[in-house]
N, C-alpha and C positions, 0 to 999 in steps of 0.2 A: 125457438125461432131465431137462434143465434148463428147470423151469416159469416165467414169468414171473409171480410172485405181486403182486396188489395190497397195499397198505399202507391200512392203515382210518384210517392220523393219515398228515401230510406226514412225511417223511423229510427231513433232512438231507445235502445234498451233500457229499462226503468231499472230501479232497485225497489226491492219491495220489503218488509218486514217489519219484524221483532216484537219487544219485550216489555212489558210493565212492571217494574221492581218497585220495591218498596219505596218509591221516593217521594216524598212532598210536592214536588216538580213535576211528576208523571198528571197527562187528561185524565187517563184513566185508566181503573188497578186491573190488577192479575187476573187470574186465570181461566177455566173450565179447562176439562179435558180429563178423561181418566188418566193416573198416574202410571206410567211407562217410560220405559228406556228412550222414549223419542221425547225430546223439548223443543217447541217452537216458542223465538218471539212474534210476533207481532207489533209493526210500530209506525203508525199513522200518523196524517199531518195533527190532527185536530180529533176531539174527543168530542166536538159539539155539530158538526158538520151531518147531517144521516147519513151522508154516503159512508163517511169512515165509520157511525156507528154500527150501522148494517156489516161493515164490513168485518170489525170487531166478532159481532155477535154472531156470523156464518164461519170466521175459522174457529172461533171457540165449542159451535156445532158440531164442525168437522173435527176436531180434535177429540170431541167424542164418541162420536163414530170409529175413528181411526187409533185408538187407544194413544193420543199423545196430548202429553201436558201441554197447554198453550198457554202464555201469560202477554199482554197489550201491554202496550204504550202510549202516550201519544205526546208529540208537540201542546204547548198551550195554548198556539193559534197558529196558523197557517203562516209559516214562513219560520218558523223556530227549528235552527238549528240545534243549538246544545242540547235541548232537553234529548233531543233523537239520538244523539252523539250519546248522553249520558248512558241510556236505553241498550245502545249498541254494548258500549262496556259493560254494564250489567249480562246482559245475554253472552258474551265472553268468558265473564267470571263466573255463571252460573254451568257453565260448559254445555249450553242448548248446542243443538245437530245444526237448526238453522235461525235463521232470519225470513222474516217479510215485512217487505218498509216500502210504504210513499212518501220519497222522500224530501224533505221542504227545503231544497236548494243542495248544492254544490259541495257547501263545506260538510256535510256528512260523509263526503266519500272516502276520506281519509278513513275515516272509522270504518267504513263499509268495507275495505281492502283489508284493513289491520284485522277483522275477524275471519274473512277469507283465509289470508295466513293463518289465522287458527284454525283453520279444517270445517267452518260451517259453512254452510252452503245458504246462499243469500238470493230472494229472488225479490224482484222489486213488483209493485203490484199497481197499476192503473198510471203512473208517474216514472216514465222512463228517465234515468241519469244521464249528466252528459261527461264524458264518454260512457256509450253502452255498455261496454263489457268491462267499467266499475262493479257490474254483478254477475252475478251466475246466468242468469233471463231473466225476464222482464213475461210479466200475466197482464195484459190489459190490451182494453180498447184500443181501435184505433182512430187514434183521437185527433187526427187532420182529418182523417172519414167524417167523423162525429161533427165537427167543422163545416163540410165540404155540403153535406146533407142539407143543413139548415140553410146555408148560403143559399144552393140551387136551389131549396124551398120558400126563400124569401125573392129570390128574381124570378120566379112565377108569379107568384101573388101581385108584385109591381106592374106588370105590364105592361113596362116601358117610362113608368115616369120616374121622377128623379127620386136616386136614395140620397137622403142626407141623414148620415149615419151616425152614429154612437158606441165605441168600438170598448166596452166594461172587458177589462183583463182582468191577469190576476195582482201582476208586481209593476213596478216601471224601474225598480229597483235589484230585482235578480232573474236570473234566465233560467227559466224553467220549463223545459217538455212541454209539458202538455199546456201550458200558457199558450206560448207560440206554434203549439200545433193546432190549437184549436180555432185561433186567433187565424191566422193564414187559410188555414181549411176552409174558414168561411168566408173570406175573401176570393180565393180561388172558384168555390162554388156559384159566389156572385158574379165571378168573370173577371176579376179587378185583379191586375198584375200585383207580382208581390217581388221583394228584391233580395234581400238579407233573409234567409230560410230561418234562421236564430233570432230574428229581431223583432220584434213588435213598430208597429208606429210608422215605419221607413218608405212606407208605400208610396207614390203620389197623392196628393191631398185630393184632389178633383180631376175627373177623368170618365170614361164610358166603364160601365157596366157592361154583360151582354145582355142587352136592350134598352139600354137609355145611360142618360147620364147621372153622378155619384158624387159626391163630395162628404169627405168623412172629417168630423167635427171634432171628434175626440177621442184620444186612446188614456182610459183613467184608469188606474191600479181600485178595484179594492176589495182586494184580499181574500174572495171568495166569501164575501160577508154579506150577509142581510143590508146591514147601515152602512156595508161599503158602498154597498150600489145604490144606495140612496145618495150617498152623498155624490158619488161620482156622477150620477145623473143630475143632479142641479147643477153638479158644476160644467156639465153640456151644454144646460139649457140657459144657463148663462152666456154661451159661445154662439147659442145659434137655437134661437125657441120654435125653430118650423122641422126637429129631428122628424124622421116617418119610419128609420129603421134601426133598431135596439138591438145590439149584440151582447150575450154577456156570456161570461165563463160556466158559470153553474144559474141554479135555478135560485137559488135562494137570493142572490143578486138580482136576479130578475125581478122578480117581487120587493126587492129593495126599491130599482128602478120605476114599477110603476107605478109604486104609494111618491116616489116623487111626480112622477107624471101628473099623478090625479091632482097633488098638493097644489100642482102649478095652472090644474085645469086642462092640460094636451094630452092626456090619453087618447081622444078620439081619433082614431085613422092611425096608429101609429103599431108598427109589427115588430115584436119583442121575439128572440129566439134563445135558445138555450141549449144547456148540453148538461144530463145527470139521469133524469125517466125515473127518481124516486116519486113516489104516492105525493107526495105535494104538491110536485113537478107535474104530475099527470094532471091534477085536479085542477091544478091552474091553467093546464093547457085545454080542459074540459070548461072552464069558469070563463075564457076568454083574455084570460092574462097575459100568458105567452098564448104564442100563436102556432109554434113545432118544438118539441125539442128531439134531442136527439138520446135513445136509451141507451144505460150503459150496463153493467152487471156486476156488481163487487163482491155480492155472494159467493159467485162463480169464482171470481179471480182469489177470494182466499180459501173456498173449498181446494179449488186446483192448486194453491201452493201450500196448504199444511199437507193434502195428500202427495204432492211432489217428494216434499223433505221426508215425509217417512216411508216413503221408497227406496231411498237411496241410503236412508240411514238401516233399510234393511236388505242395503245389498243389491239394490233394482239399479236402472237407467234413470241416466236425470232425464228429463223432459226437453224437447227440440222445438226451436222455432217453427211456427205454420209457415207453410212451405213456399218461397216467396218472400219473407216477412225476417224481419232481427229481431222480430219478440212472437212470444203466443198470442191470437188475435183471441181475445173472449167476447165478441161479436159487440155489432153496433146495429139499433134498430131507429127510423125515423118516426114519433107520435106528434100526431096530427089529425084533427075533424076536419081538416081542410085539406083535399088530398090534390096532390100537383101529379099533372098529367104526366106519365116517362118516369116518375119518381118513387119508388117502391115505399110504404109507409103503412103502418097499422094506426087504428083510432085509436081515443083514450079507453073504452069498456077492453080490449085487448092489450093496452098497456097500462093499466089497472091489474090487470091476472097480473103482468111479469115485472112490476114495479117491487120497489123495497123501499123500507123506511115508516 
């Protein structure tokens, strides 16, 4: 049930990959994959996240299937540069075909180009880079859709009264793709102008929705973390204890979010959104925790990029953008028991089948 969504603004090409070397420093070790002339890294934000580990465990699948060595990597938390950087030069020195990396900011790219020059072929996977074509293509979501879904699905559910919002990113600190794509997506879908397409935060504070009026309390970094979004949620509800609507980056910040909620006593009435559709994420959206999130596919995004690389490492075509689009779209679906009228959306017993984690 994976739709090819348009994007209403250009998208940003991600970098995706690599490697797990023997390092102290690496989330998480080497490999799977039968031994062959093709080597993939593999090299994600974080080792502890399910979505990266899912993601891990589907190209090391594929790597099986496809007779190629694959070995991970990972950041030691979300936003770790060097360790990725380290990762990069191991998969260099090890003379893999390719790369695939979600990458945890900006200063990767330097290494991302220098392997390039070395002849591997680098695809970025869920986390578009900025500038795009820092990589080869970009496999992922599209994640201002992913965004744009929950928005429109939270200005249903309102019905005209006021949102007083709660805007959980990822950094406040570095400018990152899918931060501010998903971040604006859902803004957009709520109907609330947005200015800086790069920017978090920049919006108007208090202004109309389409159907009532909006006042957004706070835009908090935290890190795509459980106890990030705990903490950034108190520190909301410090600014303003009558929030009614809950944005957050992933889902496990979600649930960071509402054990604040409950701690403070305000959960009741108050619509929490998301964006990831792992088995957690469903459950909670089945349990009443969040209220929509939006599914994404990482399986898919690393099946399709170790099968890429050894394609072309055997001679094939590299893989092209969906047609429309500066990256591959590997589909976005909206899960919801609460389904908004105009709004295409599966329950949670059908995004249970297509969840991961």
């Amino acid at each position: 049930m994976l739709n090819t969504l348009r994007h209403r603004r250009p998208l940003i090409s991600a970098v995706v990959g690599a490697s797990c070397l023997a390092m102290a420093a690496c989330g998480s070790s080497g490999g799977s994959g039968d031994s062959g002339d093709t080597a993939v890294t593999l090299i994600t934000k974080n080792s502890s996240n399910p979505f990266f580990v899912t993601m891990q465990e589907g190209a090391k699948k594929a790597g099986k299937a496809e007779g190629v060595k694959v070995t991970t990597a990972a950041g030691k938390e979300d936003g770790d540069e060097q360790t990725q950087i380290a990762a990069i030069e191991d998969a260099i020195a090890r003379g893999d075909q390719g790369i695939l990396i979600t990458p945890n900011g900006p200063g990767v790219n330097p290494a991302i180009e220098k392997a390039r020059d070395q002849g591997l072929y680098v695809i970025a996977l869920d986390t578009p880079p900025d500038p795009a074509d820092t990589v080869d293509i970009t496999f992922a979501t599209d994640n201002f859709k992913a965004g744009e879904l929950i928005g429109e699905w939270t200005k249903s559910q309102l019905k005209g009264e006021k949102a007083t919002i709660a805007m959980l990113d990822l950094f406040n600190d570095k400018i990152i793709s899918v931060d501010y794509n998903r971040d604006q997506g859902f803004l957009s879908g709520m109907g609330i102008d947005t200015k800086d397409e790069k920017k978090n935060g920049d919006e108007d504070a208090t202004g109309s929705y389409d159907g009532g009026d909006y006042e957004i309390v706070c835009n908090e970094p935290t890190t795509g973390a459980e106890d990030g979004g705990r903490t950034a949620m108190e520190n909301c509800l410090t600014k303003n204890p009558d929030i009614n609507v809950v944005y957050t980056i992933n889902e496990p910040v979600a649930v960071g979010a509402y054990g604040a909620l409950q701690q403070a006593g305000s959960e009741d009435g108050v619509l929490i959104v998301s964006i990831d559709g792992g088995c957690d994420g469903v459950k909670s959206v089945k349990d009443g925790v969040i209220g929509a999130t939006s599914q994404q596919y990482p399986v898919q995004m690393a099946e399709l990029g170790v099968k890429a690389i050894k394609k072309i490492a055997d001679g094939g075509k590299a893989p092209a953008p969906t047609e429309g689009l500066d990256f591959y779209d590997t589909g976005v679906q909206l899960v919801t028991d609460t389904p908004a009228e105009g709004l295409d959306s599966i329950d949670t017993t059908e995004g249970t089948e297509l969840c991961w984690g």
